[in-house]
One Martini backbone bead per residue (centre of mass of N, CA, C, O) as a GRO file, in nm:
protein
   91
    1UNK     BB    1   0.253   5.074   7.234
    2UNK     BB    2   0.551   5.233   7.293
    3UNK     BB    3   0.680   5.537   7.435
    4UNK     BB    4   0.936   5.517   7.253
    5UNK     BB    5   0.827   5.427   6.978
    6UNK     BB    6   0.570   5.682   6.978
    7UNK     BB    7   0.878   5.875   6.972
    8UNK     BB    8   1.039   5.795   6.730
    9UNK     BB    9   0.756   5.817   6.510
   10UNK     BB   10   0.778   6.152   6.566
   11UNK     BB   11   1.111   6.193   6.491
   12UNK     BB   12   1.041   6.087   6.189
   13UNK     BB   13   0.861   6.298   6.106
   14UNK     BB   14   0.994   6.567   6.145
   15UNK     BB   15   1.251   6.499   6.001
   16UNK     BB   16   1.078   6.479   5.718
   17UNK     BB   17   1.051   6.799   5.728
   18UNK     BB   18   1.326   6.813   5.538
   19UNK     BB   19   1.177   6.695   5.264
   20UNK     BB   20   1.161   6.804   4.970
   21UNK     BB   21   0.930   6.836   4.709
   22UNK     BB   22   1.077   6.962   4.451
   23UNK     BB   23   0.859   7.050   4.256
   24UNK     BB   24   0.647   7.146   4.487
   25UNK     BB   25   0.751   7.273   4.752
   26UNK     BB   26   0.709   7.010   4.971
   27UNK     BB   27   0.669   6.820   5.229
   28UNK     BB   28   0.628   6.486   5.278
   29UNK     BB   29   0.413   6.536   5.508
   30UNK     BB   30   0.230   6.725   5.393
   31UNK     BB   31   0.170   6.548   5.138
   32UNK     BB   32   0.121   6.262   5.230
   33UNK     BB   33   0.372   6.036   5.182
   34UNK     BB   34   0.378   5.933   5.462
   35UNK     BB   35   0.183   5.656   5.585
   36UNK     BB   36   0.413   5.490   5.740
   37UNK     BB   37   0.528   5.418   6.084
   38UNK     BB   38   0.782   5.183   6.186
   39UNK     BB   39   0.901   5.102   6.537
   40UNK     BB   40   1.152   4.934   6.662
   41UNK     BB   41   1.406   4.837   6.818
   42UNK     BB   42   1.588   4.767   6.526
   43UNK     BB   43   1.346   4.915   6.327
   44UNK     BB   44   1.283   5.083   6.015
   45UNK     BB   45   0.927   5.131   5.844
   46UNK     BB   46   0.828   5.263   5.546
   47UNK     BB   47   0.562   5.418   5.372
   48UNK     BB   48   0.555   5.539   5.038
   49UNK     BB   49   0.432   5.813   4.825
   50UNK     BB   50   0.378   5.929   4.507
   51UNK     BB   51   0.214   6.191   4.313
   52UNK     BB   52   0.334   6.014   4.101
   53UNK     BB   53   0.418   5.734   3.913
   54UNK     BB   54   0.666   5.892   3.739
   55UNK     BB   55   0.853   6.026   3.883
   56UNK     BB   56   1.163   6.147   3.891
   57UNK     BB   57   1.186   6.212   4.144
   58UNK     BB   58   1.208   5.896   4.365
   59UNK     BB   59   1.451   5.819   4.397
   60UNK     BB   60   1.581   6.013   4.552
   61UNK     BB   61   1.346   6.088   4.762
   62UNK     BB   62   1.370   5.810   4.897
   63UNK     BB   63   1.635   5.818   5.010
   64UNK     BB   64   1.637   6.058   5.183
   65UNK     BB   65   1.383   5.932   5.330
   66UNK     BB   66   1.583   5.753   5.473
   67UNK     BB   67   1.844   5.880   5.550
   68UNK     BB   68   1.655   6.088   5.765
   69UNK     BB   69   1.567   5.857   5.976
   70UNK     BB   70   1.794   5.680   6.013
   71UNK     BB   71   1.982   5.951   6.155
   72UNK     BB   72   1.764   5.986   6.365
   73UNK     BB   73   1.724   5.724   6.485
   74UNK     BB   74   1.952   5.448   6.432
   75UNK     BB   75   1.824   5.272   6.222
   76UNK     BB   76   1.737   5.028   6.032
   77UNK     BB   77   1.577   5.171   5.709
   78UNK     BB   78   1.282   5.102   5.518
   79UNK     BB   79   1.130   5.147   5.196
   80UNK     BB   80   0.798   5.152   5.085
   81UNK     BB   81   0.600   5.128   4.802
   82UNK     BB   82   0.323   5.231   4.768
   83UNK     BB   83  -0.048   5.211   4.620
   84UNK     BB   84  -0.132   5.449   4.638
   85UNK     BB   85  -0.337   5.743   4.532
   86UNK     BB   86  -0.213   6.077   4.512
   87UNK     BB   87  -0.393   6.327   4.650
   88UNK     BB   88  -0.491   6.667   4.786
   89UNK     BB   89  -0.649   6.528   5.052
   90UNK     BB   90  -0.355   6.429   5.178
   91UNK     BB   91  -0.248   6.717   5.309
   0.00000   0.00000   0.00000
């Protein structure tokens, strides 16, 4: 991996500290709801899961770090969600 893109997946972890998750007041970094950061010259693909999963804010809280990635980053930005289950040894 080179040191741009290493560089990128780390202002992307950074400004997702400014997500918080509305029901328990702790942003998604903290939480370990993002598991996966990939940034390539023209794209990023963030994976990540919600503390449980019938979330009523998952919509809401996937777009907010969609688009604060996005704009951090300056590239076209997809977020999968991950398949894992969120227990609290994930913070």
């Amino acid at each position: 991996m080179s040191d741009a893109v290493q560089t990128m997946e780390d202002k992307v972890r950074d400004a997702l500290r400014t997500v918080v998750d509305p029901e328990i007041g702790m942003d998604v970094i903290q939480l370990g709801l993002i598991r996966k950061v990939d940034a390539s010259e023209n794209r990023l693909h963030l994976i990540m899961i919600l503390t449980t999963p019938f979330c009523p804010y998952a919509p809401q809280l996937m777009e907010q770090v969609r688009r604060t990635a996005q704009t951090v980053s300056g590239l076209t930005t997809t977020i999968e969600m991950g398949l894992e289950i969120w227990d609290p040894s994930m913070m």
